[in-house]
C-alpha positions in Angstrom: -36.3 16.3 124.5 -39.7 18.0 124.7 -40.2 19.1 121.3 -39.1 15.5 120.4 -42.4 14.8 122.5 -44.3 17.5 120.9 -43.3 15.7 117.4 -44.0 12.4 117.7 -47.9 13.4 119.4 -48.2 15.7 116.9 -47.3 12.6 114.4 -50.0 10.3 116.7 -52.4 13.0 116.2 -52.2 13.2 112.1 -52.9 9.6 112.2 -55.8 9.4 114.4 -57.0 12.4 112.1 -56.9 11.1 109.1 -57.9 7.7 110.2 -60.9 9.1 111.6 -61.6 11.1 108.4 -61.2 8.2 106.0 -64.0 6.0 108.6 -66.4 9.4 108.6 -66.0 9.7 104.7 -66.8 6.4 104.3 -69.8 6.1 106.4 -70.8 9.3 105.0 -70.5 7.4 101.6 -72.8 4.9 103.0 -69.9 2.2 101.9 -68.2 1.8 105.6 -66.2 -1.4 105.7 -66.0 -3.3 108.2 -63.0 -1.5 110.2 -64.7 1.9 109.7 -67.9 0.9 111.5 -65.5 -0.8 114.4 -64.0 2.7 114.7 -66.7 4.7 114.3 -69.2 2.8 116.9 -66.6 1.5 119.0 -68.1 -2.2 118.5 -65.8 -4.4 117.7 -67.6 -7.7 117.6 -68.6 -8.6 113.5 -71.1 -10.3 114.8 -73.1 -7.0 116.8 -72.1 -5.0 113.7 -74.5 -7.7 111.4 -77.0 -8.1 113.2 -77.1 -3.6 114.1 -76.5 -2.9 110.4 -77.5 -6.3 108.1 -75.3 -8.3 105.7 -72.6 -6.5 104.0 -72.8 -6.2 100.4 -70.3 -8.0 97.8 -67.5 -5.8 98.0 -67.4 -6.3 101.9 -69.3 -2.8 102.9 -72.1 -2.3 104.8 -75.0 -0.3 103.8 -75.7 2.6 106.3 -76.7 5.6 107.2 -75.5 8.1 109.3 -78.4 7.8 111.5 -77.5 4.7 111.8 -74.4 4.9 112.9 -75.3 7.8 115.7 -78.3 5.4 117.3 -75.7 2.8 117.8 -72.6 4.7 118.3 -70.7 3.3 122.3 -68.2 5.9 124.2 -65.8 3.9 122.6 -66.4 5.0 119.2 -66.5 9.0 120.3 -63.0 8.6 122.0 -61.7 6.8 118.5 -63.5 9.0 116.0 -63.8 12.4 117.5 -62.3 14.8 115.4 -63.1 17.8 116.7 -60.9 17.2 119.6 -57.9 15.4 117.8 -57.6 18.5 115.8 -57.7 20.3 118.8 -54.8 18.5 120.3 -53.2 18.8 116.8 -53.6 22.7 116.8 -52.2 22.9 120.6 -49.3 20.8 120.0 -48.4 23.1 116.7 -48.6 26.5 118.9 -46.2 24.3 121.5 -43.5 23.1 118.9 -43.8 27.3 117.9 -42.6 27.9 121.4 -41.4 24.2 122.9 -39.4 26.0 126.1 -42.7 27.4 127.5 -44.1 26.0 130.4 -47.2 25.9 128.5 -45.6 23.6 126.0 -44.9 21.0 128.7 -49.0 21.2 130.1 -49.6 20.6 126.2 -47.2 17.6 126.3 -49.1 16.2 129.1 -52.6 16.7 128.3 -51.6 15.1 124.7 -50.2 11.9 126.4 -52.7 11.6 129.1 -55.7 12.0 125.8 -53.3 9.7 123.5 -53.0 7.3 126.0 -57.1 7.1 127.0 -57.1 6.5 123.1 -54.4 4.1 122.8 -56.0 2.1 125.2 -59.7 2.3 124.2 -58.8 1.2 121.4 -56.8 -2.1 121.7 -59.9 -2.2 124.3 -62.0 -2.7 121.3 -59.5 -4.3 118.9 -59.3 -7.0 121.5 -62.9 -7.4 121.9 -63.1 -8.6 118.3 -60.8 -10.7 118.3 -62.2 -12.7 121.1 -65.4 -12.6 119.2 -64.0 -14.5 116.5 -63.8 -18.3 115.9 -60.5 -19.5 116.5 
């Protein structure tokens, strides 16, 4: 049962990095899109990202800089994007599946939940906050 846990959050965790790699690479880019700078800042209003950023070119991306995006960046965005600590997590939770009948597997299980639930809900937190900045 545990290193069925230890899976699946180590799954969740190759996700969130590689969907906060793809946001970082294209901001690094300057060509961030509109759900790369929602990630990224944690703003999730089109409207606050115009008016922080401009009008978005004609293929739909904004033109930033980093700078930029670290002036405006909320909490919000350093939970979504931080990928320091989601490889962290990733690393613990491949030492635990090496050994998932330690007790030390189990405090990984839980830390990993309790982080990927924080996560989780920050981010329908700001999923939900643009969607109720938008017309019906």
């Amino acid at each position: 049962m545990l290193t069925s846990i230890l899976f699946l959050l180590a799954v969740f965790y190759a996700g969130a990095i590689l969907a906060s790699a793809r946001a970082w690479f294209r901001v690094w880019r300057g060509r961030a899109g509109f759900a790369d700078l929602r990630d990224v800042t944690g703003i999730g209003d089109p409207v606050a990202l115009r008016r922080l950023f401009g009008l978005t070119r004609v293929d739909g991306s904004y033109p930033v800089a980093l700078a930029d995006i670290l002036r405006h960046r909320r909490p919000a965005g350093v939970i979504l994007t931080n990928l320091p600590v989601h490889l962290m997590f990733a690393a613990a939770l491949a030492f635990a599946l090496a050994d998932a009948g330690s007790p030390a597997a189990a405090a990984t299980a839980w830390a990993a939940s309790a982080h990927a639930s924080v996560l989780t809900a920050v981010a329908l937190a700001v999923f939900a906050a643009g969607r109720q900045a938008l017309p019906d």
